[in-house]
VEXDREN-2710 file (C-alpha; in Angstrom, 1 decimal):
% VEXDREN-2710
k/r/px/py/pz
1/UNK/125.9/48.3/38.7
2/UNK/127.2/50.8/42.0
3/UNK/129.4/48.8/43.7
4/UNK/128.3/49.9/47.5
5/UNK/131.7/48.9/49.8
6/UNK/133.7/50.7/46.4
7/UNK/131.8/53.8/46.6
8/UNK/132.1/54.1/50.3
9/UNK/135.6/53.7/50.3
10/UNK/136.2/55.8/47.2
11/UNK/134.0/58.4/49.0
12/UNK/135.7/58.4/52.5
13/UNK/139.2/58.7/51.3
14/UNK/138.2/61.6/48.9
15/UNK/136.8/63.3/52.7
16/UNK/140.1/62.5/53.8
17/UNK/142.3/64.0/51.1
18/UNK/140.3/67.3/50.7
19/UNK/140.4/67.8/54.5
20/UNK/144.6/67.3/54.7
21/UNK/144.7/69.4/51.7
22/UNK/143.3/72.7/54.0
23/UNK/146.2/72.3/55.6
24/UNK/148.5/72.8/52.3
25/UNK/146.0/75.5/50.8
26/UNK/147.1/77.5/54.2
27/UNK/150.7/77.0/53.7
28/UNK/150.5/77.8/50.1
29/UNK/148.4/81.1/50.6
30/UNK/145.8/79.6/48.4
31/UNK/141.9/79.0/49.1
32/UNK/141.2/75.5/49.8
33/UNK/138.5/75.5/47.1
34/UNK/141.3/75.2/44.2
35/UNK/142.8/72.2/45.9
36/UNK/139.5/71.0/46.3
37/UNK/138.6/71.3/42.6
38/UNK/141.8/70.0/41.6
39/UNK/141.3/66.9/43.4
40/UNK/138.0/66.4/41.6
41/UNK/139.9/67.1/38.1
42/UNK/142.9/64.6/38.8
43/UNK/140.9/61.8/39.9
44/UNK/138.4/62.7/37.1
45/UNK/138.2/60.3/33.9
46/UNK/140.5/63.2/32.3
47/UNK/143.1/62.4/35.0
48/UNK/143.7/59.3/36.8
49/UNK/140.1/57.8/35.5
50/UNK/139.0/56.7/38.9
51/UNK/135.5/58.9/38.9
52/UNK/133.7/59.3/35.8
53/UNK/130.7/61.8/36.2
54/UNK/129.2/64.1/34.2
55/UNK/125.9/64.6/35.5
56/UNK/124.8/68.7/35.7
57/UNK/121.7/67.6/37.4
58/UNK/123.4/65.8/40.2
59/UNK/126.1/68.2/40.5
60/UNK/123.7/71.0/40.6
61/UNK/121.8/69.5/43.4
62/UNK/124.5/68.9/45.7
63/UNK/125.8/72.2/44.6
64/UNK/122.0/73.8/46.0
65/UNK/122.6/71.9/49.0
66/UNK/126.0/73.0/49.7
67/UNK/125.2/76.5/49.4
68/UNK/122.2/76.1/51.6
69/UNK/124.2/74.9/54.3
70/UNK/127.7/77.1/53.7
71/UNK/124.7/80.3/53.9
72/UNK/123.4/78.9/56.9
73/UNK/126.4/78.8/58.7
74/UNK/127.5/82.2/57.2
75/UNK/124.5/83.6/59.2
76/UNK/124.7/81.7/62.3
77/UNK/128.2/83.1/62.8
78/UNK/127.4/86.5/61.8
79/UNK/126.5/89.0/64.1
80/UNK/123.5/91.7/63.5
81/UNK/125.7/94.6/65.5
82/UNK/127.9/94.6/62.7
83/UNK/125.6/93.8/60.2
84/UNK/123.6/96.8/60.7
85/UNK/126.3/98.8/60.4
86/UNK/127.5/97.7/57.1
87/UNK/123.3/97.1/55.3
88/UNK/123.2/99.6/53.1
89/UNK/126.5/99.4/50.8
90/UNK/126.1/95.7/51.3
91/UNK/122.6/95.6/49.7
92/UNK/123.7/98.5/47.4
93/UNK/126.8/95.7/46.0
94/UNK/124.3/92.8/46.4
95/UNK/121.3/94.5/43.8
96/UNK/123.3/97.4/41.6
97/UNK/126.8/95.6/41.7
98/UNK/125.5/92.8/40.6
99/UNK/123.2/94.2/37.7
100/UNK/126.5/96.9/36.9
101/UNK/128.8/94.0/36.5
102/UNK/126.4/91.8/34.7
103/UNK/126.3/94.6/32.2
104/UNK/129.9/95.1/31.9
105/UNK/130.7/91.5/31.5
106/UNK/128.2/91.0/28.8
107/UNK/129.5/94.4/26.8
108/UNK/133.3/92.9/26.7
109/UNK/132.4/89.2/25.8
110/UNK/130.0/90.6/22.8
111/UNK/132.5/93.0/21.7
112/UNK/135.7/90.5/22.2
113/UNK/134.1/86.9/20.7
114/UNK/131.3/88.3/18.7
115/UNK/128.7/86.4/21.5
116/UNK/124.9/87.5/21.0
117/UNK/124.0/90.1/23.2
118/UNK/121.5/87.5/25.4
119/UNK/124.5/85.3/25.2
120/UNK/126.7/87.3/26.4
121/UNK/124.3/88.7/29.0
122/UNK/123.9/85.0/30.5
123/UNK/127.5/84.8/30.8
124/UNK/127.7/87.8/32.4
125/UNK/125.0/87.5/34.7
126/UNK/126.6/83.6/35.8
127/UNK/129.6/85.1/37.0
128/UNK/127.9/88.4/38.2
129/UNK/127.5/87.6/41.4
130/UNK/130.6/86.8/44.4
131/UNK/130.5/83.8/46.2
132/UNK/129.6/83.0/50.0
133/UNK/131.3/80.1/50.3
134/UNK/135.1/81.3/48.3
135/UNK/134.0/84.4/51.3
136/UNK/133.5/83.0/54.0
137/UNK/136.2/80.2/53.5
138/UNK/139.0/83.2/53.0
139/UNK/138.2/85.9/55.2
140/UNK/137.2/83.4/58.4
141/UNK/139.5/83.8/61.4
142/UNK/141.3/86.5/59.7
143/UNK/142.5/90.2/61.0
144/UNK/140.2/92.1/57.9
145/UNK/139.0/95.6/58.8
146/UNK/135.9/94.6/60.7
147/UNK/133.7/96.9/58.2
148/UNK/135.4/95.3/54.8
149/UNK/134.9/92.0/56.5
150/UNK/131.2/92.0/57.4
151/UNK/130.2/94.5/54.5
152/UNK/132.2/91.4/51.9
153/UNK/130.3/88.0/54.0
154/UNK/126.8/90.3/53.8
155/UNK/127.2/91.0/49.9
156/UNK/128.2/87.7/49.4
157/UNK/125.4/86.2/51.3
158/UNK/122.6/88.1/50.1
159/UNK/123.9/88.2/46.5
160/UNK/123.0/85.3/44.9
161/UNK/119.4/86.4/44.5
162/UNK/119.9/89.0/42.2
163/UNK/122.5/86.3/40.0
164/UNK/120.1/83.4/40.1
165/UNK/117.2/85.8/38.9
166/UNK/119.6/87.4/35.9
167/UNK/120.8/83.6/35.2
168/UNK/117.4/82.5/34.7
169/UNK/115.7/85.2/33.1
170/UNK/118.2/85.4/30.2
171/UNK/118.0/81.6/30.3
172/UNK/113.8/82.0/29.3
173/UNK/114.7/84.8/27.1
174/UNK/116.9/82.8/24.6
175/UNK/114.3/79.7/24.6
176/UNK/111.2/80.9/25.0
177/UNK/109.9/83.4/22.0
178/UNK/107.0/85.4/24.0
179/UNK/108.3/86.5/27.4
180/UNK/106.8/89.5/29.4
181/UNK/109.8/91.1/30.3
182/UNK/107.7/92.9/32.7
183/UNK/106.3/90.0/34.2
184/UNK/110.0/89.1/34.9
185/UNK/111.1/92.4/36.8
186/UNK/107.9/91.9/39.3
187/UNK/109.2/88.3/39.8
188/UNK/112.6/89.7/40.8
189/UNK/110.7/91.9/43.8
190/UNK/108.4/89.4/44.6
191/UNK/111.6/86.6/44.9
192/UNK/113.6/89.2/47.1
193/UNK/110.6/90.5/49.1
194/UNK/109.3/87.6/49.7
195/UNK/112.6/85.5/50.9
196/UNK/113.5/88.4/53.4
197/UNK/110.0/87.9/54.9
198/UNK/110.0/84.2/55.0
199/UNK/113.0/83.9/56.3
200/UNK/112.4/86.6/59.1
201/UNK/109.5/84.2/60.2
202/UNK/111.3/81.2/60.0
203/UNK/114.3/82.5/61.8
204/UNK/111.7/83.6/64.7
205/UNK/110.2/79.9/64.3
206/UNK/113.4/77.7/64.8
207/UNK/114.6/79.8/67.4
208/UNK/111.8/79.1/69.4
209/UNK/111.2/75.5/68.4
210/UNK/114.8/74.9/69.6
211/UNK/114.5/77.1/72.6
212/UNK/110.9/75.1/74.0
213/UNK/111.8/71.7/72.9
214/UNK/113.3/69.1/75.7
215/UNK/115.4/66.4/73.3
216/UNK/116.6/63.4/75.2
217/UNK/120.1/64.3/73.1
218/UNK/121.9/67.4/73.0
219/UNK/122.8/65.9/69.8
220/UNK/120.0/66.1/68.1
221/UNK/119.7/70.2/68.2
222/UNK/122.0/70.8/65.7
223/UNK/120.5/68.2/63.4
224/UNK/116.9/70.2/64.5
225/UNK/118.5/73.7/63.4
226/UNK/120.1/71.8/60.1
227/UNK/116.2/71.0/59.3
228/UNK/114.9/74.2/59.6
229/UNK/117.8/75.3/57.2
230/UNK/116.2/72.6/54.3
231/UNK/112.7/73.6/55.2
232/UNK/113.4/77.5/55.1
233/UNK/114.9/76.9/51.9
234/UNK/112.1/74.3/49.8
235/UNK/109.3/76.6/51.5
236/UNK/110.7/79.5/50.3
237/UNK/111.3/77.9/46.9
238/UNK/108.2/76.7/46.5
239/UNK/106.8/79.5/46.8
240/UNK/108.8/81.0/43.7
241/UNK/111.1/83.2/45.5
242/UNK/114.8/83.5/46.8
243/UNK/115.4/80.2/49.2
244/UNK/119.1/81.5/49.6
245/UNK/118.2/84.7/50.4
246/UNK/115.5/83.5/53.3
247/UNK/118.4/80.6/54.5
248/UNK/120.7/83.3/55.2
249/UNK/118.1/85.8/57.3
250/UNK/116.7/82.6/59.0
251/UNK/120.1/82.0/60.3
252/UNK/120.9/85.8/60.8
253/UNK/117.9/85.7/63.3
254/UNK/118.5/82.3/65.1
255/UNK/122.1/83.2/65.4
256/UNK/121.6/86.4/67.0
257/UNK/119.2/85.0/69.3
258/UNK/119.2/83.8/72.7
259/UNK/119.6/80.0/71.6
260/UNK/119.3/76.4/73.5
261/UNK/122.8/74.5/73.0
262/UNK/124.3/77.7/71.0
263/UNK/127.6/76.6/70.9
264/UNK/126.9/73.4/69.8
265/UNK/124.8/74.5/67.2
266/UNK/127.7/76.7/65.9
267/UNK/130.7/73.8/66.4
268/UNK/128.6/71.2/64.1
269/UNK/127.2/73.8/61.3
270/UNK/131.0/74.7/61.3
271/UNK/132.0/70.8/60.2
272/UNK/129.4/70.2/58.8
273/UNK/130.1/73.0/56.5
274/UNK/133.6/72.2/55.6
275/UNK/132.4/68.7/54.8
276/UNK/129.9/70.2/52.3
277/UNK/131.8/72.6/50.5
278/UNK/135.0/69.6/50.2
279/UNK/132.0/67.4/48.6
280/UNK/130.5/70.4/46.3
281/UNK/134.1/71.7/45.0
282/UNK/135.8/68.1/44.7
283/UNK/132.0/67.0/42.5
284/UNK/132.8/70.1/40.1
285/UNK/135.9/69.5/39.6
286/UNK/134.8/66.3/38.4
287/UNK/131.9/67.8/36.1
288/UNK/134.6/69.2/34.1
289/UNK/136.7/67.5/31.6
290/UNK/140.6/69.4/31.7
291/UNK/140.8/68.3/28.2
292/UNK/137.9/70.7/27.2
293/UNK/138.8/73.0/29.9
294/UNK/142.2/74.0/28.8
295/UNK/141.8/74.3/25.4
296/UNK/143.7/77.6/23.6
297/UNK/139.6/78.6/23.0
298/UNK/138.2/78.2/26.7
299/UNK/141.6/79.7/28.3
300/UNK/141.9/82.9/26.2
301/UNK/138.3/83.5/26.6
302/UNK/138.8/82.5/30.1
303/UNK/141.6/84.9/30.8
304/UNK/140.2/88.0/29.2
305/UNK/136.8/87.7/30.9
306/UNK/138.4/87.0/34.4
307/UNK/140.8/90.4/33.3
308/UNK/137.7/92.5/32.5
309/UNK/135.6/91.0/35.6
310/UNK/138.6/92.0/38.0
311/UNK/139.9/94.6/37.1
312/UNK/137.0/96.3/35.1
313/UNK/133.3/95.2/36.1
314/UNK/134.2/94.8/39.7
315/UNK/135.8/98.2/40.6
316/UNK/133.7/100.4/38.2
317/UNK/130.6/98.3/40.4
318/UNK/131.6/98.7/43.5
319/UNK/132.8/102.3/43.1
320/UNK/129.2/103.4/41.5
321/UNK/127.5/101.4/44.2
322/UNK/129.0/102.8/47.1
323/UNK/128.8/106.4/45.9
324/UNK/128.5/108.8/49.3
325/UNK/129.1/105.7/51.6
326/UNK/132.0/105.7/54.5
327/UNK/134.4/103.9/52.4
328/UNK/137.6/105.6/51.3
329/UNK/139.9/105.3/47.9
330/UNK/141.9/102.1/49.9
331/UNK/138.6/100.4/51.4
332/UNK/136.7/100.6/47.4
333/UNK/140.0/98.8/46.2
334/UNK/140.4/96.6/48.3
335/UNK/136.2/95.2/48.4
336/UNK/137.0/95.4/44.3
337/UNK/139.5/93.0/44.8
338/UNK/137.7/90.5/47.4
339/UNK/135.2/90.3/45.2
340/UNK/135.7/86.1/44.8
341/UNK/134.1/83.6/42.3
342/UNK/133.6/80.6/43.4
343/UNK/130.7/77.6/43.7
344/UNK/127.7/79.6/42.8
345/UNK/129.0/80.7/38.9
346/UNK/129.8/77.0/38.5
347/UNK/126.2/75.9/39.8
348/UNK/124.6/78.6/38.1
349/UNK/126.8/77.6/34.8
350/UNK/125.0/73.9/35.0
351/UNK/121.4/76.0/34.0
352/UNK/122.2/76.9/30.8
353/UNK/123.4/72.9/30.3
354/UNK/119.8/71.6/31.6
355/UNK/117.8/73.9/29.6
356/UNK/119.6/73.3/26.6
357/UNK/121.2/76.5/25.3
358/UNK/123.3/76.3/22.8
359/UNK/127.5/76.2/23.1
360/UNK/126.5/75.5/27.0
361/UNK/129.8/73.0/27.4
362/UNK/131.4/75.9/26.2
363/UNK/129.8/78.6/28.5
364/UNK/130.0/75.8/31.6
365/UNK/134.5/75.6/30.8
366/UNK/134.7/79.5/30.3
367/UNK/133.3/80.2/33.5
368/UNK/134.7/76.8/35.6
369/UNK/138.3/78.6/34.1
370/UNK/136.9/82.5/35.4
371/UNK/136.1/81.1/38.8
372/UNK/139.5/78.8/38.9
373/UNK/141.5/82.1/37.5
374/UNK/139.6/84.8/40.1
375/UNK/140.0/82.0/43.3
376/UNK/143.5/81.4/42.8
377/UNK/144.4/85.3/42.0
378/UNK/142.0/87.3/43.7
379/UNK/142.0/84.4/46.7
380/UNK/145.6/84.2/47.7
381/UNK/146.5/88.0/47.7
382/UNK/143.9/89.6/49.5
383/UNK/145.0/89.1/52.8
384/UNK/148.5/90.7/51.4
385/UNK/146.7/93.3/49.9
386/UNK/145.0/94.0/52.9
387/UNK/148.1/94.7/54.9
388/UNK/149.6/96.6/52.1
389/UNK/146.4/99.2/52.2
390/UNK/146.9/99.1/56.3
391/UNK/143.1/97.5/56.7
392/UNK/144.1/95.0/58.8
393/UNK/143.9/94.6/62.5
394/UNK/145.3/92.8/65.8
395/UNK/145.8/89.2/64.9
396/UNK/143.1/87.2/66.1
397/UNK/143.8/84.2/68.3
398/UNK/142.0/80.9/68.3
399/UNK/142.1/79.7/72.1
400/UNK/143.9/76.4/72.4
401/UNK/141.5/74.8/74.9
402/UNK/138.2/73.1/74.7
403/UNK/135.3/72.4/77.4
404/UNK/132.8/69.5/76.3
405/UNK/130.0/69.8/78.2
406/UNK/127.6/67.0/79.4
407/UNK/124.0/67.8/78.8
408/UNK/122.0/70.0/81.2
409/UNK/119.0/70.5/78.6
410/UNK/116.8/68.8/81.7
411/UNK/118.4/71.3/84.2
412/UNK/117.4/74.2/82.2
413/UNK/120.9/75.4/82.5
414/UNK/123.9/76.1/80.2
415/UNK/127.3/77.0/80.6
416/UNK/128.6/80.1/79.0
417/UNK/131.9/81.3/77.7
418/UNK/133.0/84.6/77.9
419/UNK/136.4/86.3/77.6
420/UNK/137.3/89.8/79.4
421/UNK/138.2/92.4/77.2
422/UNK/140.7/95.5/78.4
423/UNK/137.7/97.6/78.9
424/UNK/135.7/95.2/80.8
425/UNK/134.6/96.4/84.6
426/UNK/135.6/92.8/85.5
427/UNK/139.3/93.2/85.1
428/UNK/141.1/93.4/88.0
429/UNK/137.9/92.5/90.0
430/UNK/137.9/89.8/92.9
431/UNK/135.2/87.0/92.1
432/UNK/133.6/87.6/95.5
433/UNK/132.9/91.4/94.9
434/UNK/131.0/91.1/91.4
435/UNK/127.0/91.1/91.8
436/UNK/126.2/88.3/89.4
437/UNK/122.5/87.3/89.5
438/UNK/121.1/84.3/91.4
439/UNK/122.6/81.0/90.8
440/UNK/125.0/82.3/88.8
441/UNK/129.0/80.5/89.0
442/UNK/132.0/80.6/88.0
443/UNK/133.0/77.2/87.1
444/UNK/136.4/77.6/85.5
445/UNK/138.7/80.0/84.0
446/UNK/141.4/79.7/81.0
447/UNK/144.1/81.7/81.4
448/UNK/147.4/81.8/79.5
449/UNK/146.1/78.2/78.1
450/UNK/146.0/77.3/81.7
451/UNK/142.9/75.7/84.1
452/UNK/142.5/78.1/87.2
453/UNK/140.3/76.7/89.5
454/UNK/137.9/80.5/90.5
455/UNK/137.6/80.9/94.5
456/UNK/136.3/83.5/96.0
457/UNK/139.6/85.6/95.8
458/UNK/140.4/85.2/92.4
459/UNK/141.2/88.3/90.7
460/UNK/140.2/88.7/86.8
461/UNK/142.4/89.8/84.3
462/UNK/141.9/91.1/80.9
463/UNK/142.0/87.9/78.6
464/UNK/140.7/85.6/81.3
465/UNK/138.0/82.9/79.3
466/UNK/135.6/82.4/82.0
467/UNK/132.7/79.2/81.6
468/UNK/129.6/80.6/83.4
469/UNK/127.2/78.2/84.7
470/UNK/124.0/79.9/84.9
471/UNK/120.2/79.4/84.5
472/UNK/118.4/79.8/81.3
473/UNK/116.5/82.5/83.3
474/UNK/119.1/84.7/84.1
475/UNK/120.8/84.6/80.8
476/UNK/119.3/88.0/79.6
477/UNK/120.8/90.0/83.3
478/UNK/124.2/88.7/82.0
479/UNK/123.8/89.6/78.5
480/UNK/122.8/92.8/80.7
481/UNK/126.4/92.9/82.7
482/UNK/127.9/91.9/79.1
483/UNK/126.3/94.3/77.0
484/UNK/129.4/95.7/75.0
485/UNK/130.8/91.9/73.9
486/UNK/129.4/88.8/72.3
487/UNK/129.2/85.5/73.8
END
């Protein structure tokens, strides 16, 4: 029997441990997903023995879950301007790249290890695919070449598709005798298709339902936006095609929409997130047992299929997939390198487990090791590579200062942040001589990490933050007077 008060204690200090150990992974120049799945190895029942689990099911569900949110928040923080620019290659590395290193992967574990070819093409489609979460986690907050940064979180978001539908198509190959292959290849357009459209109309949906809806807590929004997430996703599912996919457009289009309580969507989905990918990497790092995991077997199959997947599968697919694209010799190398591993090879890695395949222990510690290997090589050099290639830009600097906001939802007002950028026509402006629209006020500005209380004589300077209390209705004439800059 669960001992409840155990559990919750067990559970709350493991929150606390992977959240201090963000702070070493930064130090150390590593992802915090290896720390994360080291903690779920050393207090496993192969380390300290405080945690036994071994439960693929469970694991997989939490590791859905994860992903759903981690691609939710992905979306909400990116922005469509830079998207756009970026679709084509990104799509291109997301379908082809995918299918190109699938291919390659599969060709080098059947020559290497004898595998049969279906074997060897499940293993390769598993780990086929980069991961949104290893992504998002390392390239967040950092100076990356806005186009390598936007063209590596798109691929990674919209990915996972094309993987699950390899995964799972091999997966019914090798058990089930008669399969229209056919059959399969129509499922694939109808799963892609299909999860762009749904979560289009979704997106559209919650952004409106959030917009028109009065909630006696300004709390309760992000919770409302979290739920749209789930129900984009099971919809989508249940309708047999890609929930991920449709999660991540859904929250493309709410987050690149005029939004009710914006901000505080953004700053809960961001925690929120953390919390979920500290839970999903710390719960497959107990799924696997070290003492299987480095065996001489698992680690030299481990270390030649990470070798060929990063330095062979990955840059012949990203070279062939961005043929006559604006991406030079340094940019192709440097997206071959960022290609990261992370949660969805070891979720995807639990299929082969619940259907039953044969040697699927085996497959599950090859690619646990591939993911472990490609995180904690690949992860803590690319921002080092990056500055070696020169693709790296101005450091970017996380303002010191917060405003908590009381809630103005009955008002039908928010307040708005905005910093002035060097080629803003507010800089060097008095506050009495700019034409905002109707109702519009300055209610504070940050500058040099300082409170400046605006008058009327107040002149802006570049870098200025300014919070902007204005009425829902004249949101769009601002957007108008702000039409170069996000905020």
């Amino acid at each position: 029997m669960i001992n409840i008060d155990y559990s919750i204690l067990l559970g709350s200090l493991l929150l606390i441990i992977g959240i201090i150990t963000t702070k070493f992974s930064s130090r150390l120049g590593m992802p915090a997903l290896i720390l994360f799945l080291a903690v779920g190895m050393i207090v496993g029942s192969d380390g300290l023995g405080i945690i036994y689990f071994d439960n693929a099911t469970y694991a997989q569900l939490i590791g859905v879950l994860a992903l759903i949110i981690i691609l939710f928040e992905g979306g909400l923080q990116t922005r469509w301007t830079t998207v756009k620019s970026v679709l084509k290659p990104s799509l291109s590395l997301a379908t082809i790249g995918v299918l190109i290193t699938t291919s390659v992967v599969a060709v080098v574990v059947n020559l290497l290890f004898d595998v049969p070819w279906l074997e060897a093409f499940l293993i390769g489609s598993i780990v086929g695919s980069t991961d949104a979460a290893a992504v998002f986690a390392v390239l967040k907050g950092q100076n990356i070449n806005p186009k390598l940064g936007s063209t590596l979180e798109a691929e990674s978001g919209t990915n996972d598709p094309m993987a699950m539908f390899l995964t799972l198509m091999f997966i019914q190959l090798l058990t089930i005798e008669e399969t229209n292959v056919f059959l399969l290849i129509l499922s694939f357009f109808w799963q892609m298709g299909m999860g762009l459209l749904i979560g289009v109309i979704f997106g559209k949906l919650a952004t409106m339902a959030i917009n028109r809806i009065n909630l006696d807590s300004s709390g309760l929004y992000p919770i409302f936006a979290v739920a749209f997430a789930l129900l984009t996703y099971s919809f989508t599912a249940l309708a047999h095609a890609s929930g991920l996919l449709a999660v991540y457009v859904a929250a493309l289009v709410i987050g690149n929409s005029d939004l009710t309580y914006k901000t505080s969507i953004f700053r809960f989905n961001e925690g929120f997130t953390w919390m979920m990918q500290i839970l999903m990497f710390i719960l497959l790092g107990l799924l696997v047992f070290p003492s299987q995991l480095f065996t001489s077997d698992v680690m030299i199959k481990g270390i030649l299929i990470s070798v060929a997947l990063i330095f062979v599968a990955r840059p012949i697919a990203v070279y062939l997939s961005t043929i006559k694209m604006d991406f030079n010799h340094k940019e192709k190398i440097f997206v071959s390198w960022a290609g990261l591993r992370g949660a969805v090879p070891i979720v995807l890695a639990t299929f082969p487990m619940l259907a039953g395949i044969a040697d699927s222990q085996t497959i599950f510690n090859v690619v646990f090791f591939v993911v472990f290997t490609s995180a904690l090589i690949q992860g803590s050099t690319i921002l080092l590579l990056a500055e070696k290639l020169g693709l790296t830009g101005p450091k970017k600097s996380t303002p010191a200062h917060s405003l908590e906001l009381v809630s103005i939802g009955k008002a039908n007002a928010e307040i708005i942040e905005y910093e002035i950028h060097k080629e803003d026509l507010l800089v060097n402006k008095k506050i009495v001589d700019i034409l905002f629209p109707e109702n519009v006020l300055i209610n504070a500005i940050i500058r040099s990490d300082k409170l400046l209380t605006p008058r009327g004589d107040t002149c802006l300077l570049e870098g200025d933050i300014l919070y902007i209390l204005t009425p829902r209705s004249s949101i769009g004439k601002l957007k108008e007077m702000f039409k170069d800059h996000e905020f």
